[in-house]
C-alpha positions as a Markdown table, in Angstrom:
| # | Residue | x | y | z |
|---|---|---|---|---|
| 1 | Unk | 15.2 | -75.2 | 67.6 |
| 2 | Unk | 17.1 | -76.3 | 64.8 |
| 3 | Unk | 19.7 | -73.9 | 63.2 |
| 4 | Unk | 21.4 | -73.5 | 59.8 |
| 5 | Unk | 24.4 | -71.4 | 58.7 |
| 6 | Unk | 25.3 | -70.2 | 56.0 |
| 7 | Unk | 28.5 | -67.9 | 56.1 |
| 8 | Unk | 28.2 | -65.2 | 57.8 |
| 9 | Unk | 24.5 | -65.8 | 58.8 |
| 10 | Unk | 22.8 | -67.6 | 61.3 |
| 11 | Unk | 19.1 | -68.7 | 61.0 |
| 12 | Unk | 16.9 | -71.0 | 63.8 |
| 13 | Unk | 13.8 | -72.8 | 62.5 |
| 14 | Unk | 11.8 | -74.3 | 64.6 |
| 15 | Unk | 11.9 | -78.3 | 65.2 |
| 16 | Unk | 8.9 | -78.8 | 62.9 |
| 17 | Unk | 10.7 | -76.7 | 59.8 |
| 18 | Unk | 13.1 | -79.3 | 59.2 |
| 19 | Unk | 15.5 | -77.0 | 57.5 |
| 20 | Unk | 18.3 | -79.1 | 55.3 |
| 21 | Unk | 21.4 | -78.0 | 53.3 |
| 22 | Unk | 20.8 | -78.6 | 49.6 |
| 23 | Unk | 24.2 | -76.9 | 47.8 |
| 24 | Unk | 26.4 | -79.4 | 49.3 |
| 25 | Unk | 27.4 | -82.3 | 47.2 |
| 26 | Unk | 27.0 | -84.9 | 50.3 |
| 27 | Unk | 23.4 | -84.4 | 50.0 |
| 28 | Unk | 23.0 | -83.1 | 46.2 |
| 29 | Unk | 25.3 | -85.0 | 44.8 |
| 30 | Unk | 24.8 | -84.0 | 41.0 |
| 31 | Unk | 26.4 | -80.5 | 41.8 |
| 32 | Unk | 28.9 | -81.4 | 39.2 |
| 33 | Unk | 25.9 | -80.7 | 36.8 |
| 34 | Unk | 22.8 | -78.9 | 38.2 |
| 35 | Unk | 22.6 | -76.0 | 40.6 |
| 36 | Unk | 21.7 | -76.0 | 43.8 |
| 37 | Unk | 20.0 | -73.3 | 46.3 |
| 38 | Unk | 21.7 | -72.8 | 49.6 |
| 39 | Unk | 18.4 | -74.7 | 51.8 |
| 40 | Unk | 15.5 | -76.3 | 51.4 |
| 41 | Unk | 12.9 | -76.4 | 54.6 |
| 42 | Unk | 9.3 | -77.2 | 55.0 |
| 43 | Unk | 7.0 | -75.1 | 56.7 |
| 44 | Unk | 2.9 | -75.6 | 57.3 |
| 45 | Unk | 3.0 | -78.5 | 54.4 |
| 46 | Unk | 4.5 | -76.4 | 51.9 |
| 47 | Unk | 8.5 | -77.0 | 50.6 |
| 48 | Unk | 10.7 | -73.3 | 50.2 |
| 49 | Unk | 14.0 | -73.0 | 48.2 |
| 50 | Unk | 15.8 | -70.4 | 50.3 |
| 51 | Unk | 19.1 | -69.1 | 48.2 |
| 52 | Unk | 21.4 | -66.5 | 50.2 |
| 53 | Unk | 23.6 | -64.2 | 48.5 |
| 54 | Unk | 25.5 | -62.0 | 51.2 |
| 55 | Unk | 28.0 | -59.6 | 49.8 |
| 56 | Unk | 27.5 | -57.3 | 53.2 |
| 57 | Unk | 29.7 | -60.4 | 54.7 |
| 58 | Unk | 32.4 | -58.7 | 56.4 |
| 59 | Unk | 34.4 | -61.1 | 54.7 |
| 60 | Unk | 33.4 | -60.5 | 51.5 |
| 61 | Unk | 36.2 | -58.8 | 49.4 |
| 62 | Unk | 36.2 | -55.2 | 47.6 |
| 63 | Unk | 35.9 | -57.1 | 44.6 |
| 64 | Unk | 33.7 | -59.7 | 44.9 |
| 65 | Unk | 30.9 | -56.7 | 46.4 |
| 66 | Unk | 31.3 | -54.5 | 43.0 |
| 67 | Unk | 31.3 | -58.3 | 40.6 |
| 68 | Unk | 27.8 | -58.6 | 43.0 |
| 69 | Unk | 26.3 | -55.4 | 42.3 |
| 70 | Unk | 27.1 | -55.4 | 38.3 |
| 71 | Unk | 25.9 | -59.2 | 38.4 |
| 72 | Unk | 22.7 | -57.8 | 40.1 |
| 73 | Unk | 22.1 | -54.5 | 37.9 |
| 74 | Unk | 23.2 | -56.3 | 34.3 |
| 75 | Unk | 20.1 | -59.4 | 35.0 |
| 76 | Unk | 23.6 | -62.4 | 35.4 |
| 77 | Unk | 22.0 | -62.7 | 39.1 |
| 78 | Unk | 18.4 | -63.4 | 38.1 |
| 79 | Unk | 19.5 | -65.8 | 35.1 |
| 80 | Unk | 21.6 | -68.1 | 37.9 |
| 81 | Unk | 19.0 | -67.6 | 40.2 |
| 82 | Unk | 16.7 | -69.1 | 37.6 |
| 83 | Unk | 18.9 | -72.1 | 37.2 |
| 84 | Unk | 19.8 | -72.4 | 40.7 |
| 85 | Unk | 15.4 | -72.7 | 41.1 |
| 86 | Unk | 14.8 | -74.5 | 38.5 |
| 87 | Unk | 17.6 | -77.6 | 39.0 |
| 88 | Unk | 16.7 | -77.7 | 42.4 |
| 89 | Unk | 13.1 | -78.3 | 41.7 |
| 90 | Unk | 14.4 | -81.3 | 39.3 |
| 91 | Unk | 16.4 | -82.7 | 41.7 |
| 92 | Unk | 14.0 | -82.2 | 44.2 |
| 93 | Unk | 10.6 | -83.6 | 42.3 |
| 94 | Unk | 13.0 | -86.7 | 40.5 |
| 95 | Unk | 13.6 | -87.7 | 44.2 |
| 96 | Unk | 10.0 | -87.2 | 45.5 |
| 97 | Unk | 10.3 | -85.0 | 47.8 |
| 98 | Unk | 8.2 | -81.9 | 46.6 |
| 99 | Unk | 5.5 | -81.5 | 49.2 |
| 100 | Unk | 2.6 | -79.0 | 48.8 |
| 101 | Unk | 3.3 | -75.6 | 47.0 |
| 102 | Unk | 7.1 | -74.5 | 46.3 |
| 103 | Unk | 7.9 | -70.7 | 47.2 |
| 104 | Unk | 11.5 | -69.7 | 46.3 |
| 105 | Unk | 12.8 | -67.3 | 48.2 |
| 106 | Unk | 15.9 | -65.5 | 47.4 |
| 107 | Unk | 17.8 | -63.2 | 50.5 |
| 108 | Unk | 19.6 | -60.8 | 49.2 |
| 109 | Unk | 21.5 | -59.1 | 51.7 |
| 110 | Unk | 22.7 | -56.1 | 51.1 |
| 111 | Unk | 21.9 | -52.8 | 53.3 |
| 112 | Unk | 22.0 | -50.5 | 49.8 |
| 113 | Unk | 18.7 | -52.6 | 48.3 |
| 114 | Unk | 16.3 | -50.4 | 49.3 |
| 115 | Unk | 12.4 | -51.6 | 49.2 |
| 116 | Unk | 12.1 | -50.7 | 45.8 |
| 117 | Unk | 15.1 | -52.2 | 44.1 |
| 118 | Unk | 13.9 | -55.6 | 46.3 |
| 119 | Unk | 10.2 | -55.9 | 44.5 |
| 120 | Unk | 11.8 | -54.7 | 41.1 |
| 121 | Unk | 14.2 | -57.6 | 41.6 |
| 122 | Unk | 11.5 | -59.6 | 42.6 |
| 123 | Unk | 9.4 | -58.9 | 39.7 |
| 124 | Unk | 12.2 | -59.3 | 37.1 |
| 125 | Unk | 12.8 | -62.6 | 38.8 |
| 126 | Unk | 9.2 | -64.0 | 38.6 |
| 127 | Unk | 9.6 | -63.6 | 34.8 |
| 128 | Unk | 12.0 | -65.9 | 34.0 |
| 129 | Unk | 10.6 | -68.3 | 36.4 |
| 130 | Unk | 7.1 | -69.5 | 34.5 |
| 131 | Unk | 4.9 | -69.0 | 38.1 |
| 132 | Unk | 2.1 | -69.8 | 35.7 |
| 133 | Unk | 2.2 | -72.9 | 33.4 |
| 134 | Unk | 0.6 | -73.3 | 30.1 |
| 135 | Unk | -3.3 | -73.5 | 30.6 |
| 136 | Unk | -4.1 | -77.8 | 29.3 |
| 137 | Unk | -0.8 | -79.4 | 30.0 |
| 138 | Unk | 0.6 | -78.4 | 33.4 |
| 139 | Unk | -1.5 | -80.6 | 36.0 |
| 140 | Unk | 1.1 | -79.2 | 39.0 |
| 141 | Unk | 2.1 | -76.1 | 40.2 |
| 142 | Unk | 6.5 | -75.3 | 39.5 |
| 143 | Unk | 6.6 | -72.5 | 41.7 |
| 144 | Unk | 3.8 | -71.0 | 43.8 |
| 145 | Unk | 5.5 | -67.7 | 44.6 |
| 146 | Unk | 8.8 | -65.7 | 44.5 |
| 147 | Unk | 10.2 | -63.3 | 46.8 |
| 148 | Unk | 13.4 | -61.1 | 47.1 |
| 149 | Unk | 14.1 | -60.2 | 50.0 |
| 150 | Unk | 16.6 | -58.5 | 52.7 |
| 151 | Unk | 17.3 | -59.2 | 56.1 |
| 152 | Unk | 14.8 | -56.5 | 57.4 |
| 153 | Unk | 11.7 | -57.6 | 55.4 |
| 154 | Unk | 13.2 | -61.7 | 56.3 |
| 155 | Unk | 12.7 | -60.5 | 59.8 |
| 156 | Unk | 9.0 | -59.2 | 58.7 |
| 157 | Unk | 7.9 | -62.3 | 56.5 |
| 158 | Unk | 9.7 | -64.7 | 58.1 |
| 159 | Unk | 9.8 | -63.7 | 61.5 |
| 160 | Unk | 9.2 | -67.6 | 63.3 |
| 161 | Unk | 13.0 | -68.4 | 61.7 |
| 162 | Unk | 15.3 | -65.4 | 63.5 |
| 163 | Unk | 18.5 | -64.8 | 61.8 |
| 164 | Unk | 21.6 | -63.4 | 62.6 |
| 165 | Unk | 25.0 | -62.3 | 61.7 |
| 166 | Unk | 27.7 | -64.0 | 63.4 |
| 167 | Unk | 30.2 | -61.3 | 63.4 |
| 168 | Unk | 28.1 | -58.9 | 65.5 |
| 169 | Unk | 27.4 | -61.2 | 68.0 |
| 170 | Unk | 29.9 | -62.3 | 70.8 |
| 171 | Unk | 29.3 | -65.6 | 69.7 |
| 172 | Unk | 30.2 | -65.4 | 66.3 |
| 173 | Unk | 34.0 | -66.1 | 66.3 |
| 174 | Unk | 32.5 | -70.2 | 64.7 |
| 175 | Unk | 32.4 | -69.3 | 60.9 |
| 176 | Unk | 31.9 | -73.3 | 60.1 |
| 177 | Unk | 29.1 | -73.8 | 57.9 |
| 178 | Unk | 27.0 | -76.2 | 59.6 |
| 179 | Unk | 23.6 | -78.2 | 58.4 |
| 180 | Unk | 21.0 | -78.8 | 60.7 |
């Protein structure tokens, strides 16, 4: 198993997943300029775009929680989650390394997102990302689908890549963000 951490959150992949931090500028290295999501992984021949936002980090601040929630409510959140999809499809296609379909998947962690507020997000995100092109000119696929998800429907979905949170484990005193 392969792991990858990002904050607060721990997630295994198995060796074939080849899970990879892509918003570091070791590996990105046009961060100055483009956005990045947090990984990129492959997974039965198709590439995912996995962005985490995590303002139920213990460590996240009073603040930075309510600047979250009126990012999330006002539509800030979905127009940087655009960009953060659609730069890292650039990057990624000008370096030839989109294989199969791309599925971005955004986890959104956050206990008060209740089911509904997830597919509403979800659905307000797949407009601004075109998961249709224009019939005639588009010969490939940008983005085969979008999700919104929290940790309990990641757990559903995506239940071959366990995740946890480092601060309720006994284990979880290593807050270095590691790359696998």
């Amino acid at each position: 198993m392969k792991t990858f951490q990002e904050g607060d959150l721990e997630f295994e992949f198995p060796e074939q997943a080849v899970p990879r931090r892509f918003d570091d500028s070791k590996t990105h290295r046009l961060t100055h300029c483009m956005k990045a999501v947090d990984c990129i992984f492959e997974w039965g021949g198709d590439t995912f775009f996995l962005e985490i936002k995590d303002p139920d980090n213990p460590k996240t601040q009073t603040r930075g929680r309510g600047q979250f929630e009126n990012d999330l409510q006002s539509g800030v959140l979905n127009s940087n989650l655009t960009y953060k999809y659609r730069d890292s499809f650039l990057y990624e296609y000008a370096s030839g390394r989109v294989r199969g379909k791309v599925h971005y998947i955004v986890l959104l962690c956050m206990k008060s997102l209740d089911s509904y507020m997830l597919t509403s997000r979800g659905d307000e995100l797949k407009k601004y990302l075109p998961l249709e092109g224009p019939s005639g000119p588009w010969q490939k696929g940008f983005v085969a689908s979008c999700a919104v998800l929290n940790l309990e429907a990641w757990k559903r979905v995506f239940g071959q890549f366990p995740v946890r949170r480092l601060s309720e484990t006994s284990s979880g005193t290593n807050q270095s963000k590691n790359s696998a």
